[in-house]
N, C-alpha and C positions, 0 to 999 in steps of 0.2 A: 501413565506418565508421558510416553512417546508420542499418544493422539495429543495432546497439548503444543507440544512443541512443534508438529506437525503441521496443526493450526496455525500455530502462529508464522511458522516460517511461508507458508501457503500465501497468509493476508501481506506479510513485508513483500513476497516476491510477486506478489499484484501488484504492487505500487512500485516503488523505482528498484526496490533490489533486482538486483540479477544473481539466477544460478545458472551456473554450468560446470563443469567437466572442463579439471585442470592438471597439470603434472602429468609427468610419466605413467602413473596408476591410472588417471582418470576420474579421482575421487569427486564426488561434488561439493561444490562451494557456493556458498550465498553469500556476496556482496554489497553491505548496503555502503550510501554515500549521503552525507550532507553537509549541508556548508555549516560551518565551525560556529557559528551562531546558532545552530542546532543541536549541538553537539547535547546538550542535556535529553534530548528525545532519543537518541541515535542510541547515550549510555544504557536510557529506559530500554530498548526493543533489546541490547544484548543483554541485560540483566533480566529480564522476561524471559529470553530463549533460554538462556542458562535455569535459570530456576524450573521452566517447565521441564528439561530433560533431568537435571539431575546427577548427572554424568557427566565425565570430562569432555567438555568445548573446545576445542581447537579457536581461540579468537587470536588475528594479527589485526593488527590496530597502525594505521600512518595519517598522512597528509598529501593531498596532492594540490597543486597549484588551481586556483582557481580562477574565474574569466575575469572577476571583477575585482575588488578590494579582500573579502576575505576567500580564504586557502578551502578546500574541500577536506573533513574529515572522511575517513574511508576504515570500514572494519570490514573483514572476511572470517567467515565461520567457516569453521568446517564439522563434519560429523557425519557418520553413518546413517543416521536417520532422516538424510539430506536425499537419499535415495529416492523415498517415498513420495517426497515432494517433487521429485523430478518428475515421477511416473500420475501422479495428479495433475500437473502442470503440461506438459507432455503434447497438448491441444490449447494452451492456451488460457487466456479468461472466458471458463465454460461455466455452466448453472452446477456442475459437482466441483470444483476448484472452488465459487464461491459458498457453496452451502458446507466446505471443508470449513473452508478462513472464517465464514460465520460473518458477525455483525463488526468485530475488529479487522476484519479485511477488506470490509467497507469503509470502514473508517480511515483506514490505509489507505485506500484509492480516491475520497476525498481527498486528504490529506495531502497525495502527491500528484493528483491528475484532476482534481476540482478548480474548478472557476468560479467566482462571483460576475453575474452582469446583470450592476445594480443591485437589486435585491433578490434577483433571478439566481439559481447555478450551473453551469453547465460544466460538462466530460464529455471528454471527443476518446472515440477507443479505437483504434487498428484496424477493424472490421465488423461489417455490420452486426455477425452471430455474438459479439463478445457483449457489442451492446444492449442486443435481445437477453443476453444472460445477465448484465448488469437491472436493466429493466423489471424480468424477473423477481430477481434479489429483492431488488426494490418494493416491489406488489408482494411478497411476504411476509414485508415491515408493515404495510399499508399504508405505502408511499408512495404516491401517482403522476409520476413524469407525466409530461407531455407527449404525444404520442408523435412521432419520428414523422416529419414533412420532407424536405429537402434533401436534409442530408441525415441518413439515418443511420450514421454513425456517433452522430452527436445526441446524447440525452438531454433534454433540457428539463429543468425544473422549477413549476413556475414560484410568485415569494412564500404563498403559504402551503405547498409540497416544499422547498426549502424549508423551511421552518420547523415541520416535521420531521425532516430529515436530521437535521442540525441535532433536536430534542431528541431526539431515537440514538445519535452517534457518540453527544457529548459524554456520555458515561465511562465508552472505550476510546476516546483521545485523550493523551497525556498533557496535563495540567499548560507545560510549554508549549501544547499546537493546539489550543481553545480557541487561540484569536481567529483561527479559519474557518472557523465555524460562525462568524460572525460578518456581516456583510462590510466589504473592505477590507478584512481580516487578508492581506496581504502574506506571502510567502515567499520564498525566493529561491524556489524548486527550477524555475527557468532559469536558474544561471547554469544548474547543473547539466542541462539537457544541451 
């Protein structure tokens, strides 16, 4: 039951959640955030973590101000089994972080770090080994980025490796984040950042 949830929390905290070590104890805590126009995805990822562990969840739920017209919703978990993901995580987006999170932690890092350009997609990652390990991922699906020119932090994907890609992921994105799997499928993940 606990590798489930493990997973999942693994693929949120590829993409925009943050964990860290808070309070007096130091317990860890996973942080996701979305703008309130999101908030139906946001319910899905905490009804998913709850269900995979099974066990009492620590979820506090607010609002924070946001840059534009709508407000940020903001949830924080907390749990024991927050440990493990710390200790997977620990190095970053590595090729065992993504082969934990699986094909829904890909779908997560679309989600909140994909680009459309045109009918192309791109992801820019931190550093070059994260992208070698995204790249990876990738050629396990049997989905063949571009091979890293310039700047080799950025994956690019040309429109029918997109395409592929989109068909490999739509199965693990929630019904409300389809449109970005679709070219212009616009998001509004940059306001949070």
């Amino acid at each position: 039951m606990s590798a489930q949830f493990v997973s999942l929390a693994v693929g949120y905290s590829l993409a925009l959640g943050q964990l860290r070590r808070k309070g007096i104890r130091k317990r860890p805590w996973l942080e996701l955030r979305r703008l309130e126009t999101e908030s139906t995805y946001l319910d899905h990822q905490v009804r998913a973590l709850r269900g995979a562990l099974r066990q009492p969840l620590r979820v506090d739920a607010d609002f924070l101000p946001g840059k534009g017209y709508y407000d940020i919703s903001r949830i924080r978990i907390q749990s024991p089994w927050l440990e493990r993901v710390l200790e997977i995580l620990a190095d970053g987006i590595t090729e065992d972080a993504l082969s934990v999170a699986g094909i829904r932690g890909l779908a997560c890092l679309w989600l909140d770090h994909g680009f459309w350009r045109g009918r192309s997609g791109e992801i820019t990652f931190a550093s070059e080994s994260e992208a070698e390990a995204f790249r990876a991922a990738l050629h396990h699906l049997r989905v063949h980025p571009s091979p890293p020119l310039k700047r080799p932090r950025l994956v690019r994907l040309p429109p029918d490796t997109m395409h592929d890609l989109a068909n490999a992921l739509r199965p693990y994105v929630h019904r409300s984040m389809r449109h970005t799997l679709r070219p212009g499928g616009l998001h509004g993940i940059h306001l949070l950042r």
